[in-house]
N, C-alpha and C positions, 0 to 999 in steps of 0.2 A: 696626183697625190704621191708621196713618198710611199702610201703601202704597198700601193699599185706596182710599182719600179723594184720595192723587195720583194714582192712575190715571182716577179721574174728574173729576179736574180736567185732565188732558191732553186726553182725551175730549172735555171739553164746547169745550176752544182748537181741536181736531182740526175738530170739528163747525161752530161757529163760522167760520173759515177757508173750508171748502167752501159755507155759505151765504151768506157775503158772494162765492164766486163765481159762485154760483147766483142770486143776484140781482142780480149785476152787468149780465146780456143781455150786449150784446154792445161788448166791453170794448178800449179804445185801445190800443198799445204799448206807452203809457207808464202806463198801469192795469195790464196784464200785467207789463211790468218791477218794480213796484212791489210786484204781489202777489210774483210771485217771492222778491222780496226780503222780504219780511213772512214767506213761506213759511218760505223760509231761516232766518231767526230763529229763526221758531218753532220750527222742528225742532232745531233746535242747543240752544234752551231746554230743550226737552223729553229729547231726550237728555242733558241734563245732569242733569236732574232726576231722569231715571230709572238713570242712573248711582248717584246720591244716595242715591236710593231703594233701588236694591239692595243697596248699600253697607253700610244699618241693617237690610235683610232679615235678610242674610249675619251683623250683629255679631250681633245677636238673634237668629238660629238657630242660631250655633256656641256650643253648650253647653260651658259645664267638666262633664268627666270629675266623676263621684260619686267623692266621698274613699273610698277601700278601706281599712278599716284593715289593718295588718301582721300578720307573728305576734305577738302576745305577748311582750314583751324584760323578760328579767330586769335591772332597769337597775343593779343589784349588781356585774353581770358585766361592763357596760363601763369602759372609763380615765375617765375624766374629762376627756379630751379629745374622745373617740368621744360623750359626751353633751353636751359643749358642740357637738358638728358637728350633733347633731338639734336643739338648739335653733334654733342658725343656722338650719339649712336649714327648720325649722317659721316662723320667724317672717319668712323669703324669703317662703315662701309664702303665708302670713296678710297678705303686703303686697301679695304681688300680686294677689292673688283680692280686697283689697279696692282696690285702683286697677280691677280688669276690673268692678266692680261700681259703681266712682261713673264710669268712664266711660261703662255700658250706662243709667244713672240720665239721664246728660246725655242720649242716643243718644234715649233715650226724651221724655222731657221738652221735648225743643226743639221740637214743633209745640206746648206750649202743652197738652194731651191726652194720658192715659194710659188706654190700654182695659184693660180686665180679663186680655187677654192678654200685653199688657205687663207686666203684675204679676206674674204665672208666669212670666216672662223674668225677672226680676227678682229673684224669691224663689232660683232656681235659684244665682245667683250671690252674692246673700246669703250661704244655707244654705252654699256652699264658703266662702266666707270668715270667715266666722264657725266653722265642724268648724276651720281651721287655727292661730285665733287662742285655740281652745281646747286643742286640742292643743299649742300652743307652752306656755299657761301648763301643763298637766299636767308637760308635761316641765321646767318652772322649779320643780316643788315638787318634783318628784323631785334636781335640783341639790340644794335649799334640806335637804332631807332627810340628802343623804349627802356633804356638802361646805360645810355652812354653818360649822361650826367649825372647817375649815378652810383653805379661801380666802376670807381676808378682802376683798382688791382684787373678786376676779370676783363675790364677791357685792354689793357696791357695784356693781357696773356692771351685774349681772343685776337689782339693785331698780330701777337706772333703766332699762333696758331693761322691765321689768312693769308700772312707771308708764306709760310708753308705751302699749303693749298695751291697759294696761285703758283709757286715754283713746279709741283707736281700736274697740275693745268697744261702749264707749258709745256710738258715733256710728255703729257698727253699727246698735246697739237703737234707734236712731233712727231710722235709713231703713225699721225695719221697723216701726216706731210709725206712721209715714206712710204706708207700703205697705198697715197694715192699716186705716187710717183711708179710703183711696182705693178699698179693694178694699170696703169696707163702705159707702162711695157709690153703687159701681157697682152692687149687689148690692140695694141700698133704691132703682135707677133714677133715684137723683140724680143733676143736674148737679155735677162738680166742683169744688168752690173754689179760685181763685187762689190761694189765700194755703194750701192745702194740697200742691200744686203746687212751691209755692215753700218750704214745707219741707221737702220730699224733695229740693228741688237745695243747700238750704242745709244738711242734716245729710249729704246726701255729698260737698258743699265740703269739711266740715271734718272728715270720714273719710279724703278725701286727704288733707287736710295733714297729718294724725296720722298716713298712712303714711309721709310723707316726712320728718318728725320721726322715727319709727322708725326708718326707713332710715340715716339720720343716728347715734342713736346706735348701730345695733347692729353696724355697720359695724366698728369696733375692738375688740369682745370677742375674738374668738380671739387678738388683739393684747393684750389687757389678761389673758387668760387664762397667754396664755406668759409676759408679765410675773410673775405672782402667782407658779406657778409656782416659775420662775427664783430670785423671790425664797424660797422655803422651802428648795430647795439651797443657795443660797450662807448659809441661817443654820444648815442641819444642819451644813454643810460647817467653818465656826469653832468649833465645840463638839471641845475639847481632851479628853483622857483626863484626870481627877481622880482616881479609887481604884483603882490598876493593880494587877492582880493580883501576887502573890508567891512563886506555883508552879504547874504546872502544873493541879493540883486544882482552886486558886480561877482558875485562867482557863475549866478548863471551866464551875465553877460558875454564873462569869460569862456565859458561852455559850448556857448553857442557862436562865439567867434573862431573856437577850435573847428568847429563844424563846418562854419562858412572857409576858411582859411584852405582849409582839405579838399573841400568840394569845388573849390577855385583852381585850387595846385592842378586837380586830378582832371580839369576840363580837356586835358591831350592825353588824356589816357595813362601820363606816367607821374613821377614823380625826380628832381631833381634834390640831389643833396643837401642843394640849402633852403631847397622847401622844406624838403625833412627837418634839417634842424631848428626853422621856425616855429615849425609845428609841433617838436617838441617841446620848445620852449613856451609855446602860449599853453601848452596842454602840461606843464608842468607846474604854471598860473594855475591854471584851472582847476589843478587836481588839490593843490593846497588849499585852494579858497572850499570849494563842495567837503573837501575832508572837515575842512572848520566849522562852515556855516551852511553845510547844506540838509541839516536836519529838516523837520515837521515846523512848520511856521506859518503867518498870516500867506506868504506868498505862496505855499503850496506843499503839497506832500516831502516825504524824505529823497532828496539826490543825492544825500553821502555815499549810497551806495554805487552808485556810477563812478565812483572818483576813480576804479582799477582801468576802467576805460581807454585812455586816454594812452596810458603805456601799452595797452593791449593791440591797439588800432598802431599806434606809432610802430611797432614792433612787428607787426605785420608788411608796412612800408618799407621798414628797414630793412627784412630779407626777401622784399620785392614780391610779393602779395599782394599786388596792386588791387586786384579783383576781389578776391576777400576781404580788405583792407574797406573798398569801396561798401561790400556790403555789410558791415561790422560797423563802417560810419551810420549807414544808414540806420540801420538799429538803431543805434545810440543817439539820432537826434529824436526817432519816433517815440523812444523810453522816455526822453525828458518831459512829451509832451508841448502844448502850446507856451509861443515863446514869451513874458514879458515884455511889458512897454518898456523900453530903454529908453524915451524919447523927451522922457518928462527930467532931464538935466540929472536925472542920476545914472546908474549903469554904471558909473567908471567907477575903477578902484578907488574907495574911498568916499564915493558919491552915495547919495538918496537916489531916489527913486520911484515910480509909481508900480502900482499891486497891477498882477499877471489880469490882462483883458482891459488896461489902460484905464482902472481905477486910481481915483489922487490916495 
């Protein structure tokens, strides 16, 4: 270790010192003022250096924390904003574990010298940087999986955000190309090469700057995310009613074709864009016909009040809600109750029909 080799170099100035007094005899006032002052120096030098010294003891002995993984996350079950917040917060920390890693690189590196114990200093904060720079991309396939056909904006900013990543990766697998090149010097009782040295400081140069490149862009996703977003409301939100029901029959038919429509989309667990926008559109049907004809009648109690539904449920899809979305459906087919014979040549817009439990 570097401390090791200063403290024998303070030693030998300590030593030194005392035999230039010891062989002075017997010494003027102004050889005595003189030493003093040389004294003085020294020791101020030397406390500074052992300041120094401590200084890279201390970086080099305060370990990162081993990554614990979590429970197990059904990532089904989150919004889509609750799994944009683990990306964020995974690739925070893949930045920073790889800045504590090219700074302990430099920490290490500036006498010129790397012992074999510096390279277990070394590997330690590696291995944390590298567990969060993986874990961020796991959680980018898991987006890519259940949102790729539908937010088109956040996954543009997510592919450059995993550009990033894998640039900073690579410069990962660098520092430990070099690590195991030094640690396999040390171990064959070679001297080190300069020029070995000097790649371990130059592939965790450019590990920084890939984090600060990172930092850079990922800084606006949860900003690009609400955008994307945003934008899928305000285009379910302009889709007008086109086949409005024509009695109450064909509004519930409509109702429950919203249901079925949803409950088909959602068989993969997601939802794509232009399912969404179908099922706006059928739920735009449906909301017109229940606002018209869905009062108290021979066919059954009042459903005008469900008609807020439909935007409700749509709107939850829209900012990727899928899970709530899911159980907010379900509500809502339980509210309406058993479904109507469709089956008697009415149901459709415009059609007759037979009364709910397949009465003519």
């Amino acid at each position: 270790m570097k401390f090791t080799f200063r403290n024998i170099f303070f030693i030998i100035i300590i030593t030194s010192l005392l035999a230039a007094c010891s062989l002075g005899g017997e010494l003027t006032p102004e050889a005595v003022s003189q030493d003093a002052v040389n004294t003085a120096v020294a020791g101020t030098q030397i406390a500074q250096a052992l300041a120094q010294a401590t200084v890279n003891s201390n970086v080099l002995t305060a370990m990162p924390a081993t990554p614990t993984p979590g429970p197990t996350v059904d990532y089904v079950t989150l919004t889509e904003e609750e799994l944009a917040a683990l990306i964020d917060e995974a690739v925070a920390e893949a930045i920073a574990a790889t800045e504590q890693t090219t700074t302990n690189v430099y920490t290490v590196t500036e006498d010129d010298a790397v012992t074999a114990e510096e390279v277990a200093y070394l590997y330690e904060y590696y291995y944390y940087a590298d567990y969060y720079v993986a874990y961020a991309e796991d959680l980018l396939s898991e987006y890519y999986s259940l949102y790729s056909d539908l937010a088109y904006e956040m996954i543009g900013e997510l592919n450059a955000i995993e550009t990033e990543l894998s640039q900073m990766n690579d410069t990962l697998s660098s520092i430990d190309q070099s690590l195991q090149q030094i640690n396999s010097s040390l171990e064959q009782g070679l001297a080190l090469a300069e020029e070995t040295i000097t790649q371990l400081e130059t592939a965790a140069q450019t590990a920084q700057t890939n984090a600060q490149e990172l930092q850079s862009q990922v800084q606006d996703m949860m900003s690009v995310l609400q955008a994307d977003q945003q934008g899928r409301l305000d285009q379910i939100s302009q889709i007008q009613p086109r086949n409005i029901p024509t009695d109450k029959l064909s509004a519930l038919q409509s109702t429950f074709a919203f249901v079925d429509f949803a409950q088909g989309a959602l068989e993969d667990n997601k939802m794509t864009r232009d399912e969404l926008l179908n099922l706006a559109q059928i739920g735009k049907d449906a909301q017109a016909g229940l606002q018209q004809f869905g009062g108290t009648d021979a066919l059954g109690p009042d459903v005008s009040q469900f008609a807020g539904k439909f935007d409700e449920i749509n709107q939850q899809f829209a900012r990727g809600e899928i899970s709530r979305g899911r159980e907010n459906l379900n509500g809502f087919e339980s509210s309406l109750g058993a479904r109507p014979d469709f089956s008697g040549g009415g149901g459709r817009p415009g059609g007759g029909g037979g009364l709910p439990g397949g009465r003519p």
